[in-house]
N, C-alpha and C positions, 0 to 999 in steps of 0.2 A: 543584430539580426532579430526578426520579429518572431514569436513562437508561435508554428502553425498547428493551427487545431482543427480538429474534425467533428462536426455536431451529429450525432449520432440521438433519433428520436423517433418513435412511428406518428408522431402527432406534427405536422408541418407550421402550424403555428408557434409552436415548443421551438423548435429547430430555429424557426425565425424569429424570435425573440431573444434568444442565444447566440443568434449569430449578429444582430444589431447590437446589443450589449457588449462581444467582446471586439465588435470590430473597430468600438467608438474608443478602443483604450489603443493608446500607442505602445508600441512592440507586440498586439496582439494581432495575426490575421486568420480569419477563420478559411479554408482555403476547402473545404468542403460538407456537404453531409451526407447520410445516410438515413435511410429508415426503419432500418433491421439490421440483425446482425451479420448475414451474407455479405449484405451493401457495407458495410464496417470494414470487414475484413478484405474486400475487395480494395476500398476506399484506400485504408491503411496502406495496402500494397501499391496500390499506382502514387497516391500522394505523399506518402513518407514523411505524418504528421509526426509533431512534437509532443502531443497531448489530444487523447479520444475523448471528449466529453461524451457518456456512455449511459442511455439509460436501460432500465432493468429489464423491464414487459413491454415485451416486443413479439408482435407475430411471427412464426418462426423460427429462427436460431435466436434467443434471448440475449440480455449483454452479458451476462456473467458467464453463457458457453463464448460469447466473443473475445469476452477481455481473455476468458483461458486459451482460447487462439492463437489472438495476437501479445498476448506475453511471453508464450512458449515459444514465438516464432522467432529463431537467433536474427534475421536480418529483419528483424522493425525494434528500432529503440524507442518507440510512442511510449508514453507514459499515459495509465488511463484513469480517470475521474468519475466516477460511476455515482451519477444525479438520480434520484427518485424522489416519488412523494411518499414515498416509504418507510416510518421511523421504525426500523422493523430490524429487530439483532440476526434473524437468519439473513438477511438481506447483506447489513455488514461485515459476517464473515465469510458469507460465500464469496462475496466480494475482494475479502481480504485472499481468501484462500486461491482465487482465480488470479489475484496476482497485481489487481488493482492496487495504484500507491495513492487513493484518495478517495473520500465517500461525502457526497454533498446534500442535501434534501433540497428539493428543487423551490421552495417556499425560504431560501437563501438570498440576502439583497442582491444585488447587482456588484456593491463592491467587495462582496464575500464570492460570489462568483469568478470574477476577474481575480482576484488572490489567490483562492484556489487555482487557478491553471496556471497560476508563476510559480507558484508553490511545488508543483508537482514537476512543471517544466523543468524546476532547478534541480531536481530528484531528490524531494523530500517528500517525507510521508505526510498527509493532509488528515489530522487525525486532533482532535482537542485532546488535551490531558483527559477528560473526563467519559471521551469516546477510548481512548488507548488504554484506560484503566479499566473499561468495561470489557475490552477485550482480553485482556489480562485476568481478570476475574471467571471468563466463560471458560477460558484457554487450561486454567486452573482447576475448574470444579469440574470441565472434563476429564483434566489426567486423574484426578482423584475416584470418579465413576469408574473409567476404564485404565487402572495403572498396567496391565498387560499392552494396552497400546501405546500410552503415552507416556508413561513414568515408572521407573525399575520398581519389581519389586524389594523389599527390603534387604535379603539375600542373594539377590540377582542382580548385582552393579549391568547397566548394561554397556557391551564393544562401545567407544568412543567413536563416530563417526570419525573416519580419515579426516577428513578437512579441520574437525577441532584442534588436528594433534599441529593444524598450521598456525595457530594463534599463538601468538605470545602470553606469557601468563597476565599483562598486564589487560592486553587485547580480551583474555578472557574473562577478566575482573570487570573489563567494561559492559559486555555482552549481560553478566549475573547484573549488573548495575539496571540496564536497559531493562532486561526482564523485571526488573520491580517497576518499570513504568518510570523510571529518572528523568526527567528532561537534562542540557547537557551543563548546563548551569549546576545541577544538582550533585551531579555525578563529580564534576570538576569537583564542589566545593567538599566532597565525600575523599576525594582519593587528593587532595591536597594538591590541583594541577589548573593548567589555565583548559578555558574552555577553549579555544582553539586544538590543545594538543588534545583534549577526548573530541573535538570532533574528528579529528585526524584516525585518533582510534577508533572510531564510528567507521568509517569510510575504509579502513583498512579491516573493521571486522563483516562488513558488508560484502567486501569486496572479496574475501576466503572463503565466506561461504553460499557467495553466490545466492545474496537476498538484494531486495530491491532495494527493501526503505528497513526502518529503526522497528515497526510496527510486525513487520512480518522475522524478524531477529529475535520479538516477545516467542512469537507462535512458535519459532525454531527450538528457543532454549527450554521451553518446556516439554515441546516433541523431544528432543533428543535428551533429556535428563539433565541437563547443565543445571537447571533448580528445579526443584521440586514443588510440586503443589502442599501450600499449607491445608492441612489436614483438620 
C-alpha cells in the first residue's frame, strides 16, 4: 500500500514541488494539500493521511497549533514532518513538543525528502544523532534552570507517574539508556542483548507510556525524573 501524504504550505509553488517529488517515488502518493493550518486539519479529516508534510508560518492557524490538533486528535493516526527553512532550536522543540515525529529544513535534497516520510510513515522519529542530542542537551539544561518543574528536588524524590510503575525493570533500563541519546545498536551493545529484542523494548516502552517516537521518551524521562540533569 502506498503512504498518503498531505502537503501542507501557504506558498503554492512549495506545495508543488513537494508533491512532484514525492509523487515520482513508488509507494508514495500525495493525495492532498493545504495552505494553512484550518485547511490541514480539515484535510487530515476527510483524507485520513499517513504523513502531514507540515510547514511552520503560515497565515492563520500556524503548523505547530496544527500538528498539536491533529496529534491530540484519537481518530487520525497521521504522523507529521514539520519542513522549514528554519534552522531555529525554538522551531524544533515546539515542534517536538506539538507532537511532531520529524523536523526537516526545506533546503533538504529530494532523496532526504522522500526518506523522511517513510521514516515517519513506519513510526519512527526523524531526528540525526546530532539533532537528538541537541535536544537532549536543551531538555537537560532546562531541568537544571527550572528543577521545581522538571527535576526533583534533592530531598523531594518525586510520586512516580502511574504508567512508570508499568514498565519492566528491564523496559526501564532502556528508557534511562534512550534518555542518554543511545541509538539501539548502542544500547544492545550496553545491556548485552541483540538489537531486535531492545527495539522490541523500545516499542513496548513507547507503547506504556503513550509516546509517539524514541525522541519525545528523551523529553519524558527527564520531565518525569527517570534521570536527572547533569549539573
Amino acid at each position: 500500500m502506498s503512504i498518503r501524504v498531505l502537503v501542507v504550505d501557504d506558498q503554492s509553488l512549495v506545495r508543488g514541488g513537494f508533491r512532484t517529488i514525492l509523487d515520482s517515488e513508488d509507494g508514495i502518493e500525495v493525495v492532498g494539500e493545504a495552505a494553512n493550518g484550518e485547511e490541514a486539519i480539515a484535510a487530515v479529516a476527510a483524507l485520513s493521511p499517513d504523513v502531514v508534510c507540515m510547514d511552520v508560518q503560515m497565515p492563520g492557524m500556524d503548523g505547530l497549533e496544527a500538528t498539536r490538533r491533529i496529534t491530540a486528535d484519537e481518530a487520525s493516526a497521521a504522523a507529521v514532518l514539520v519542513l522549514t527553512t528554519f534552522n531555529r532550536e525554538d522551531y524544533l522543540f515546539a515542534a517536538l513538543e506539538a507532537g511532531a515525529s520529524g523536523f526537516l529544513l526545506k533546503n533538504s535534497s529530494p532523496e532526504q525528502l522522500i526518506e523522511a516520510v517513510q521514516v515517519v510513515a513506519r513510526g519512527d522519529a526523524l531526528l540525526s544523532p546530532d539533532v537528538t542530542r541537541r535536544v537532549i542537551e536543551a531538555v537537560a539544561s532546562r531541568a537544571s534552570a527550572e528543577p521545581a518543574a522538571l527535576a526533583p528536588a534533592a530531598d523531594h524524590e518525586p510520586k512516580p507517574a502511574p504508567e512508570l510503575e508499568t514498565l519492566t525493570d528491564r523496559e526501564r533500563e532502556v528508557l534511562e539508556q534512550l534518555a542518554a541519546g543511545l541509538s539501539n545498536a548502542e544500547i544492545a551493545e550496553r545491556l548485552w542483548v541483540g538489537e531486535a529484542t531492545v527495539k522490541t523494548h523500545v516499542s513496548k516502552v513507547l507503547m506504556k507510556l503513550g509516546l509517539r517516537d524514541r525522541v519525545h521518551a528523551v523529553v519524558y524521562a527527564y520531565e518525569r525524573g527517570v534521570v536527572r540533569a547533569q549539573r
